[in-house]
NUPAFI-693402 format. One line per 2 residues: number of its first residue (from 1); for each residue x, y, z of N, C-alpha, C. Coordinates in nm, 3 decimals. Layout:
<rs>
NUM> X Y Z X Y Z X Y Z | ...
</rs>
This chain:
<rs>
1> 7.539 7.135 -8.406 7.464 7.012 -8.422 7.408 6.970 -8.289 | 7.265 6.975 -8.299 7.194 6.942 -8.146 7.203 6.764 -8.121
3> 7.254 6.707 -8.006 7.256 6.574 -7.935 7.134 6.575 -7.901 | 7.075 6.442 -7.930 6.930 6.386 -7.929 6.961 6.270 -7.827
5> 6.814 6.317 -7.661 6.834 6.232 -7.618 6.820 6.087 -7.623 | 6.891 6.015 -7.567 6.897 5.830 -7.661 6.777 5.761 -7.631
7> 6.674 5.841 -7.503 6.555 5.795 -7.502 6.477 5.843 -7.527 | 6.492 5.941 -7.646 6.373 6.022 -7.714 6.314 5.912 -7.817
9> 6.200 5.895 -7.849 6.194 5.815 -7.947 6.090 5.916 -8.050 | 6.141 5.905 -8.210 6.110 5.962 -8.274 5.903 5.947 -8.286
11> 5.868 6.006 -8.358 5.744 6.042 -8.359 5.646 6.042 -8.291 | 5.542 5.999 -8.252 5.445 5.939 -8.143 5.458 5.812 -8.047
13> 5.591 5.775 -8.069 5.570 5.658 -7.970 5.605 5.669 -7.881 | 5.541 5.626 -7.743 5.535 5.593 -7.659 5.696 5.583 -7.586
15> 5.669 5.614 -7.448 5.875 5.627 -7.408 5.817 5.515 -7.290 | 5.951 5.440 -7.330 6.007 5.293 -7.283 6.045 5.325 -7.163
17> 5.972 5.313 -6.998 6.053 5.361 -6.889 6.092 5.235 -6.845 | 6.208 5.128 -6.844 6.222 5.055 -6.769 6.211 5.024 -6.613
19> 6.179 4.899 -6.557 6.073 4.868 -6.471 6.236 4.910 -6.342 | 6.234 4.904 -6.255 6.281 4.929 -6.159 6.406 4.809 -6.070
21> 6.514 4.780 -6.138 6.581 4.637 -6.136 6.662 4.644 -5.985 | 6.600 4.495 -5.945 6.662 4.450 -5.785 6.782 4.452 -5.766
23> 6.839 4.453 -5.711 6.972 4.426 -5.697 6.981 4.267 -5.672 | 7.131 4.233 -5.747 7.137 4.076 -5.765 7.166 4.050 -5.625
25> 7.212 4.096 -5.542 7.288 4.006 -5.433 7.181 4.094 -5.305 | 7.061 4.017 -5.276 7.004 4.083 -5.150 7.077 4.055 -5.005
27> 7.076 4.186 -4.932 7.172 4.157 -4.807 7.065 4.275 -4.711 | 7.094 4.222 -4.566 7.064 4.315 -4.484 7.047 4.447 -4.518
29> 7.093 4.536 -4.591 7.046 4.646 -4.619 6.990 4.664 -4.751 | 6.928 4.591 -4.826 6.873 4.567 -4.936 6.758 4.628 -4.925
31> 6.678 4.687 -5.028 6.532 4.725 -5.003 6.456 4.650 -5.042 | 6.351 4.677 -5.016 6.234 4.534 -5.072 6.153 4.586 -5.152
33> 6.129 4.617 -5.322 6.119 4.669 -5.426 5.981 4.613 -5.429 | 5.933 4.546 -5.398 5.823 4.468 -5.441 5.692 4.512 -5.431
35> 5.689 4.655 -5.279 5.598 4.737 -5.279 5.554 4.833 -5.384 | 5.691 4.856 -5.482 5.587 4.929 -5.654 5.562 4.848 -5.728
37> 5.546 4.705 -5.690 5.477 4.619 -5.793 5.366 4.595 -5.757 | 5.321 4.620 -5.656 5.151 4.572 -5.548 5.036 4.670 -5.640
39> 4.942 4.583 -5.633 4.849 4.642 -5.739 4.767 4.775 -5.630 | 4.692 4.841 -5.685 4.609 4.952 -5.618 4.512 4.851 -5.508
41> 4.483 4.746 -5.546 4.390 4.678 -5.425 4.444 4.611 -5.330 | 4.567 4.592 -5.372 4.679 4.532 -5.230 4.721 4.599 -5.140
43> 4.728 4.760 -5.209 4.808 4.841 -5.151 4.654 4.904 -5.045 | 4.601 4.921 -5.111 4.423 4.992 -5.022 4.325 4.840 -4.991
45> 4.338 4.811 -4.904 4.264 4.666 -4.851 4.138 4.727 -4.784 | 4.040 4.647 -4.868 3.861 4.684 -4.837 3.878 4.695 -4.630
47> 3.847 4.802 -4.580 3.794 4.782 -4.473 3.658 4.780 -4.381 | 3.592 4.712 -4.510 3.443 4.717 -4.482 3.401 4.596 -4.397
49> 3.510 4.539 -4.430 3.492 4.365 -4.339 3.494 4.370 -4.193 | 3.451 4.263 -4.132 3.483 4.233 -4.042 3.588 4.258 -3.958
51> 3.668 4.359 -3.887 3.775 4.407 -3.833 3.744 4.397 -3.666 | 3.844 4.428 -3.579 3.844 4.393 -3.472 3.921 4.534 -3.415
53> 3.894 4.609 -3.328 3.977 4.736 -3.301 3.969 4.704 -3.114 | 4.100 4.706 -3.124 4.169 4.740 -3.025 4.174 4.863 -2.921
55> 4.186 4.921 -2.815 4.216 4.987 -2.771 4.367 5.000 -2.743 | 4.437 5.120 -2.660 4.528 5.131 -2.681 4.544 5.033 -2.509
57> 4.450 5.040 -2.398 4.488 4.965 -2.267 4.412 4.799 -2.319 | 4.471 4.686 -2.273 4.433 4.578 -2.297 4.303 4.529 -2.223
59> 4.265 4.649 -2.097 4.133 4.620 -2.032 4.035 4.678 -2.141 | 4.020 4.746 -2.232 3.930 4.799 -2.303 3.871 4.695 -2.411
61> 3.945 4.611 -2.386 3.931 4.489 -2.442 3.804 4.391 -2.401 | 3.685 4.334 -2.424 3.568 4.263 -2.379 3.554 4.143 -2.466
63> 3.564 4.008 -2.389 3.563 3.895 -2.442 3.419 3.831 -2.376 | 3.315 3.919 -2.343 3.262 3.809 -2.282 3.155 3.913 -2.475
65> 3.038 3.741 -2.434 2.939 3.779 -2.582 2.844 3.912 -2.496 | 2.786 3.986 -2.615 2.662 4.022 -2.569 2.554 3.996 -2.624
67> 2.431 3.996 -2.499 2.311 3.856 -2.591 2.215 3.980 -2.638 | 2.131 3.939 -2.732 2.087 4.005 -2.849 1.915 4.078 -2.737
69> 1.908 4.173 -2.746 1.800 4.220 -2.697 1.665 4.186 -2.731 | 1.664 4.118 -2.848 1.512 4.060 -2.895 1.472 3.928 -2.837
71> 1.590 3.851 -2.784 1.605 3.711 -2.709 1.515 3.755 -2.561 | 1.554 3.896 -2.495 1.546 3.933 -2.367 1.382 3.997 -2.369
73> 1.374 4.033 -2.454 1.223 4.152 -2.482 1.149 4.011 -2.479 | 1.160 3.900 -2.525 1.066 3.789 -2.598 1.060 3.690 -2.394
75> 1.166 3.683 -2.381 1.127 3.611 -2.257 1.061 3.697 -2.178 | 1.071 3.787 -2.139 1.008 3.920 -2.042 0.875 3.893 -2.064
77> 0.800 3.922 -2.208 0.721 3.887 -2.270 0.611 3.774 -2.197 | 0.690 3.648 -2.224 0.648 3.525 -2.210 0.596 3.506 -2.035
79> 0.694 3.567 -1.963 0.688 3.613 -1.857 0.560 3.697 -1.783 | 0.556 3.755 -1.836 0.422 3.886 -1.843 0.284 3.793 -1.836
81> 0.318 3.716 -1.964 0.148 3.649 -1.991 0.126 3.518 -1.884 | 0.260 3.475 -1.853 0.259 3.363 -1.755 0.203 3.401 -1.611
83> 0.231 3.549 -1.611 0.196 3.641 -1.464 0.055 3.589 -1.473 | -0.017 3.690 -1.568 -0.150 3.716 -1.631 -0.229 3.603 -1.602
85> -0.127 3.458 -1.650 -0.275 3.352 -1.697 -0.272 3.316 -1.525 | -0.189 3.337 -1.465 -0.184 3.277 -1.284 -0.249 3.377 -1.232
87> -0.242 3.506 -1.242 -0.392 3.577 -1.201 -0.509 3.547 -1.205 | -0.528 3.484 -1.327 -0.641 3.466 -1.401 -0.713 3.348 -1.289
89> -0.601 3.241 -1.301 -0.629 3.103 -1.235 -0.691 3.171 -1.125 | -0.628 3.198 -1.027 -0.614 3.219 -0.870 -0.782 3.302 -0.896
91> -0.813 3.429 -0.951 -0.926 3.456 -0.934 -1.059 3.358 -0.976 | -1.039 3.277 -1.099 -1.134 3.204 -1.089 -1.138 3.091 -0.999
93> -1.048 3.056 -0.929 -1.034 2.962 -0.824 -1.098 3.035 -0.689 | -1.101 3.135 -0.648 -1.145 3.189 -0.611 -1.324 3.253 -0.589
95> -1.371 3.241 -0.734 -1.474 3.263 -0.760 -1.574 3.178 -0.743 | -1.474 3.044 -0.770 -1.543 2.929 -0.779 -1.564 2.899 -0.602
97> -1.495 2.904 -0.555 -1.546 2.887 -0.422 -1.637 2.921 -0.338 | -1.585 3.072 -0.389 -1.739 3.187 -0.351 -1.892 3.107 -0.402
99> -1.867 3.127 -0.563 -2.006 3.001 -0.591 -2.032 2.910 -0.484 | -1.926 2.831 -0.453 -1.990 2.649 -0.357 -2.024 2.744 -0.258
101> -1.992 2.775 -0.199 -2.017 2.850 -0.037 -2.155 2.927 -0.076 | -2.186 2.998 -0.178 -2.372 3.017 -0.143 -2.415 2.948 -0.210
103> -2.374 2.830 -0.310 -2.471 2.720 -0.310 -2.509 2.619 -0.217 | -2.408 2.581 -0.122 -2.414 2.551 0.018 -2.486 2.586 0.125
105> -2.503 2.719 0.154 -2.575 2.811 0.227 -2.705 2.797 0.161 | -2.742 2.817 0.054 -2.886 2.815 -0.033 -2.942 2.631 0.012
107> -2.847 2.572 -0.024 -2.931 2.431 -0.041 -2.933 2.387 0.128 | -2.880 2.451 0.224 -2.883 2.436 0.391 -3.011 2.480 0.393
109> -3.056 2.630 0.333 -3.154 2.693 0.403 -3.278 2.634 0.314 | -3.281 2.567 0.202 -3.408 2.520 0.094 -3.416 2.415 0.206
111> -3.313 2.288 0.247 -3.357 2.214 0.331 -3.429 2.220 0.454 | -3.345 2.310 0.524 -3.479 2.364 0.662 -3.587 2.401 0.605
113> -3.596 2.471 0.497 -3.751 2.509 0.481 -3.858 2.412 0.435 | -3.747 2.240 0.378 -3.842 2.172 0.380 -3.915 2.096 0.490
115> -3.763 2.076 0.545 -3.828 2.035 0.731 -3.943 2.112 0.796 | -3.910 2.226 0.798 -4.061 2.342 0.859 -4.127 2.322 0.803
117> -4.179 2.295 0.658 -4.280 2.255 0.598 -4.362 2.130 0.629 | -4.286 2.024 0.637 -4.338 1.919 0.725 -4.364 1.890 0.845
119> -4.275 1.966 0.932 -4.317 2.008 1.070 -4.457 2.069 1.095 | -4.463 2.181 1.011 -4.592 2.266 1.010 -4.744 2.194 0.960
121> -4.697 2.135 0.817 -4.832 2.040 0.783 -4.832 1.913 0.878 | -4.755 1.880 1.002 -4.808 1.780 1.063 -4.849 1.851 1.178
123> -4.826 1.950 1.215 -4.883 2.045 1.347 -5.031 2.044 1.288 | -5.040 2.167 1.188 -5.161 2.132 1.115 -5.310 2.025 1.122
125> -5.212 1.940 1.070 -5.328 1.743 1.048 -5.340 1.717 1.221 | -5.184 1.736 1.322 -5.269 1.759 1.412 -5.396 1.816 1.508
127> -5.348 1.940 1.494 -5.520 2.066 1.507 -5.590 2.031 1.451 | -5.603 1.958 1.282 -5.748 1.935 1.312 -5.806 1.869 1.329
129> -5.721 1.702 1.353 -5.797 1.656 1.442 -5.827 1.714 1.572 | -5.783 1.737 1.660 -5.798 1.775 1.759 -5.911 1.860 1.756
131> -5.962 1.921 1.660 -6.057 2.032 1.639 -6.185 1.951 1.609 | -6.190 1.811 1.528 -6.267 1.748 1.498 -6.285 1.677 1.635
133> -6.238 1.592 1.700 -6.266 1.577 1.832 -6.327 1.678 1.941 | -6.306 1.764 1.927 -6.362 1.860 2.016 -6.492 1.876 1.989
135> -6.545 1.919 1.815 -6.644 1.917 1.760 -6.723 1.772 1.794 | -6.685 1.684 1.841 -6.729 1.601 1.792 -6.836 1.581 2.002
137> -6.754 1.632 2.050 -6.754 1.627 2.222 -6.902 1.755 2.248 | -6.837 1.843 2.195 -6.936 1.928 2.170 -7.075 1.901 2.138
139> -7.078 1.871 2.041 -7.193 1.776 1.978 -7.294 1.744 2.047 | -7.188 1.616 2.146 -7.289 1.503 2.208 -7.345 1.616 2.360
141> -7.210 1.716 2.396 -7.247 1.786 2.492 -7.395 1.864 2.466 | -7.456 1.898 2.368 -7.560 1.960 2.342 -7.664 1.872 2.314
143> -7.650 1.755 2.285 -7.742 1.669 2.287 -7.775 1.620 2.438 | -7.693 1.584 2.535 -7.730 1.592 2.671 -7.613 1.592 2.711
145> -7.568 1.640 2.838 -7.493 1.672 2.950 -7.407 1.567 2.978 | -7.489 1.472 2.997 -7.399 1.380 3.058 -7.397 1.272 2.962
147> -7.456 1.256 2.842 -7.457 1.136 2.746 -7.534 1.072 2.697 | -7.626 1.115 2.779 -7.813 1.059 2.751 -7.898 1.152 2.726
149> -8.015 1.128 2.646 -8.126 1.170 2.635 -8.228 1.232 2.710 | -8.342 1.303 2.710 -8.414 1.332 2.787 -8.557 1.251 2.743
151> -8.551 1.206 2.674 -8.670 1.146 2.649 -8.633 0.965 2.641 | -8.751 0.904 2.745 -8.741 0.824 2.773 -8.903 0.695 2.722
153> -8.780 0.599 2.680 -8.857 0.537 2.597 -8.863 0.340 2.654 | -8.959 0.278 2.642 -8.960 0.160 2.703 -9.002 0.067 2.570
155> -8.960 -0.050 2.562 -8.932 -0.188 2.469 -9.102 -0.257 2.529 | -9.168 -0.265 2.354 -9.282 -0.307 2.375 -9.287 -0.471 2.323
157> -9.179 -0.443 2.232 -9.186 -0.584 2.136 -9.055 -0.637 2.106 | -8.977 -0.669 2.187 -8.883 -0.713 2.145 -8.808 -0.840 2.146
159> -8.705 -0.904 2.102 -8.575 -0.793 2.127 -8.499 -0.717 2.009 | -8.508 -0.618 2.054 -8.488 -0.464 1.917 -8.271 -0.502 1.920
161> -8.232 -0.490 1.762 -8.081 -0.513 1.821 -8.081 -0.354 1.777 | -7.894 -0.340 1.853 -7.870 -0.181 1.788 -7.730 -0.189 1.685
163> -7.801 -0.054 1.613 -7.741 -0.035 1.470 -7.625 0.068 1.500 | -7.564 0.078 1.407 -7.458 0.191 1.351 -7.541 0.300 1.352
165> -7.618 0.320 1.246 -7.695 0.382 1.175 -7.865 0.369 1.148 | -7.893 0.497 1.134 -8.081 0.429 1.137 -8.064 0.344 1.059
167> -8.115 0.254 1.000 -8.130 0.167 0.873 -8.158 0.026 0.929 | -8.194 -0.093 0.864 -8.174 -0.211 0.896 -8.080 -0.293 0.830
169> -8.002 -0.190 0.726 -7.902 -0.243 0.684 -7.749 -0.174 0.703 | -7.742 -0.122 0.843 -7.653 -0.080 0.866 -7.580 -0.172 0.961
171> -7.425 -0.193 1.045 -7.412 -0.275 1.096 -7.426 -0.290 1.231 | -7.441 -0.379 1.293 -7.485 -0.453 1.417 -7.367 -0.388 1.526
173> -7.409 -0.334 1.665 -7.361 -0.295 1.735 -7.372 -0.305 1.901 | -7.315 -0.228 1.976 -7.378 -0.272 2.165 -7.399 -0.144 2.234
175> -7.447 -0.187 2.303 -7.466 -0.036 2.394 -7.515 -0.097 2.568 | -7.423 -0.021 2.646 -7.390 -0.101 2.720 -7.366 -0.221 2.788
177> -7.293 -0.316 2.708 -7.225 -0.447 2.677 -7.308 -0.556 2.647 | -7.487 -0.476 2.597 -7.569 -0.504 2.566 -7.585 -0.539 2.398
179> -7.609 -0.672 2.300 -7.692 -0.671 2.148 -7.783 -0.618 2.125 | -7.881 -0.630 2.257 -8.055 -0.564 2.218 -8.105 -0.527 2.365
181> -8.206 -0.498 2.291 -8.326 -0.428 2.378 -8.424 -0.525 2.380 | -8.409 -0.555 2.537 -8.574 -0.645 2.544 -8.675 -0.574 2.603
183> -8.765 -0.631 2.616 -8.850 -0.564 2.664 -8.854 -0.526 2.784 | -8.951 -0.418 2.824 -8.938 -0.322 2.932 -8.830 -0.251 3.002
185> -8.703 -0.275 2.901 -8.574 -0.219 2.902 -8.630 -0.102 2.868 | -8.585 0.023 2.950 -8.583 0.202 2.966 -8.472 0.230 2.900
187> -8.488 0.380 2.760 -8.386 0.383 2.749 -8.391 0.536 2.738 | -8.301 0.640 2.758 -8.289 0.823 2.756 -8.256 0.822 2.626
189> -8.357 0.851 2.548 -8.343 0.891 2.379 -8.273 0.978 2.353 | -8.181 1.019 2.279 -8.155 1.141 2.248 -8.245 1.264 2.156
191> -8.219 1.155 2.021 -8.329 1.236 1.907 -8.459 1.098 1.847 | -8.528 1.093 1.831 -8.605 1.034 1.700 -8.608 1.059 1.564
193> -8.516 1.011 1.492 -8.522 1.007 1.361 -8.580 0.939 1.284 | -8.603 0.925 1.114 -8.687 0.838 1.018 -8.535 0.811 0.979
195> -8.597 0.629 0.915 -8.527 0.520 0.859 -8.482 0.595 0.781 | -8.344 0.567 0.747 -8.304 0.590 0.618 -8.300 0.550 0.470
197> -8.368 0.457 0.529 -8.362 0.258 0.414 -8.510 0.272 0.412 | -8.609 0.336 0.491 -8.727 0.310 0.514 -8.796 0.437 0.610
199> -8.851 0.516 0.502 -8.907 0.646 0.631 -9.033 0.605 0.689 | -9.101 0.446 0.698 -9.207 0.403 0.751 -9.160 0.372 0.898
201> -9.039 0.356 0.963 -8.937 0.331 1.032 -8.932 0.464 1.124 | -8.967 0.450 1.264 -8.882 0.500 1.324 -8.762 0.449 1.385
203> -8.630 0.557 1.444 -8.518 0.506 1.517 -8.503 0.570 1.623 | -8.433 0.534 1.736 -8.428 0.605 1.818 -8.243 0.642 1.848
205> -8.214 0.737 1.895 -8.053 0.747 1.893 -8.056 0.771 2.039 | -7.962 0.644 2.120 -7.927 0.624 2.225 -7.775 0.685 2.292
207> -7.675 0.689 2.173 -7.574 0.703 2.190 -7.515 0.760 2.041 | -7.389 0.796 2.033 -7.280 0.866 1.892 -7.320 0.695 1.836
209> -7.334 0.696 1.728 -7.354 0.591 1.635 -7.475 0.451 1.678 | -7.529 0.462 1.794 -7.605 0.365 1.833 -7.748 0.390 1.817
211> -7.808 0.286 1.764 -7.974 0.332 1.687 -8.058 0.204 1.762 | -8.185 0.211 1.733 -8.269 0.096 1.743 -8.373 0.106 1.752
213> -8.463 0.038 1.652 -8.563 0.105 1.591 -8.703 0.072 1.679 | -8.754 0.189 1.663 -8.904 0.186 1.717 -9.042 0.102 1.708
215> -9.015 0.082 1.569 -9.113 0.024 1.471 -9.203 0.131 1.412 | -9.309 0.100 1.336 -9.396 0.163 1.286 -9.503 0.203 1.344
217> -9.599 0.333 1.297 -9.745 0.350 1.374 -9.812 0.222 1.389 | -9.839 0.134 1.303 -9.912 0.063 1.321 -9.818 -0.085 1.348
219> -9.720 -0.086 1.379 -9.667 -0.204 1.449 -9.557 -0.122 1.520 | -9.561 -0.085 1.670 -9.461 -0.052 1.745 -9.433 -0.156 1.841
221> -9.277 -0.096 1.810 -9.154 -0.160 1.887 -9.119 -0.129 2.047 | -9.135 0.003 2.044 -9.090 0.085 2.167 -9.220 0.202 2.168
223> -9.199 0.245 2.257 -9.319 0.381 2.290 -9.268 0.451 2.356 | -9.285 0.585 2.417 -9.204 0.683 2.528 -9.300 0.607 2.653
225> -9.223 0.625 2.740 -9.250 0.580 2.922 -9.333 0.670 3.018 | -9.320 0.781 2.974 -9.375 0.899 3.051 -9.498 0.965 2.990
</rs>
C-alpha cells in the first residue's frame, strides 16, 4: 500500500506552499525575513534618476557649479558687436573731422579768393582812371604844348562870358579868374567849333571845357588878330 504525500493534493489543484513564518521571539541573531516579501520594484530601484556618484578619493569630489556654455558663447557675442559698434564710432568720428578740416581749408581759400578779387577790381578802377587821365593830358598836349592855342583871336563886341560847352545854354564858367571877355582882350584859340544849340554860332575853345562865342558872319563877336 503506497503512502500519499500529505501535501499532494488530489487532482488539478494547485499546491498550498506556506509563506515563510518569523520567528516569535526576534533577538540579535534573528534574520530579517522581510527581504522575500519586497516586491520586484523594491528590490530593482529605477536608476534612471537623478543619482550622485562618488569617487572612491573624496578630492574627486567637485562642489563648485559649472556655468552653462550658452550663457558664455552669448556674452562673448555681445562683446564682439560692442567691439564692432566702437570701431565703427571712432572711424566715423574720425571721418568727420577729416570732412571739417577740408571744409575749413576750402572756405579759407574761397575767402582769399574773394579778397583778391576785390583787391584786383580796385587795382583795375584804379588804372583806368589813371589811363583816362593820362588820355585826357594827352589830349590837351596835342592841342598845344603848353595849354594854349595857336590861333589868336581879339574881342570886337563885348563882353563875351565863357561856357562849359559851345552852346548858350550850357553853364557859365572862368578862365583865368576871369567871367568874360571884353574887348580887345587876346585870346590863343585852340579849335573853332559850330554851336551846338545853334550852327549859325561860332565858338571858340580856349581851354578843356572853356568856350566863348564868336558871334555870327554877319554879327561878330571876336575876329582872329593876325
Amino acid at each position: 500500500m503506497t503512502n500519499k504525500n500529505p501535501y499532494e493534493r488530489q487532482g488539478k489543484e494547485e499546491l498550498d506552499i506556506p509563506d515563510f513564518v518569523e520567528e516569535k521571539t526576534l533577538g540579535s541573531d534573528s534574520v530579517d525575513m522581510s527581504i522575500f516579501k519586497m516586491s520586484d520594484d523594491e528590490l530593482y530601484d529605477d536608476t534612471t534618476g537623478d543619482t550622485k556618484v562618488y569617487g572612491d578619493d573624496d578630492d574627486d569630489f567637485d562642489e563648485t557649479p559649472r556655468r552653462k556654455k550658452g550663457k558664455n558663447g552669448s556674452l562673448i557675442l555681445c562683446l564682439i558687436i560692442i567691439g564692432l559698434l566702437l570701431a565703427s564710432l571712432v572711424g566715423c568720428g574720425f571721418y568727420a573731422l577729416k570732412q571739417h578740416q577740408a571744409y575749413v581749408k576750402a572756405n579759407t581759400s574761397y575767402l582769399q579768393m574773394q579778397a583778391n578779387e576785390a583787391n584786383y577790381k580796385k587795382q583795375i578802377s584804379d588804372q583806368a582812371a589813371t589811363i583816362e587821365a593820362l588820355s585826357k593830358q594827352i589830349e590837351d598836349l596835342k592841342n598845344n604844348a603848353s595849354g594854349e592855342g595857336e590861333l589868336l583871336y581879339v574881342v570886337t563886341d563885348g563882353p563875351i562870358s565863357f561856357r562849359t560847352s559851345p552852346s548858350r545854354q550850357a553853364d557859365l564858367t572862368t578862365y583865368n579868374g576871369k567871367d568874360y571877355a571884353y574887348n580887345d582882350d587876346k585870346f590863343k584859340v585852340i579849335e573853332v567849333v559850330k554851336g551846338t544849340d545853334d550852327a549859325d554860332y561860332s565858338w571858340a575853345k580856349v581851354a578843356d571845357k572853356v568856350y566863348f562865342c564868336l558871334g555870327t558872319e554877319s554879327d561878330v563877336w571876336a575876329k582872329p588878330a593876325n
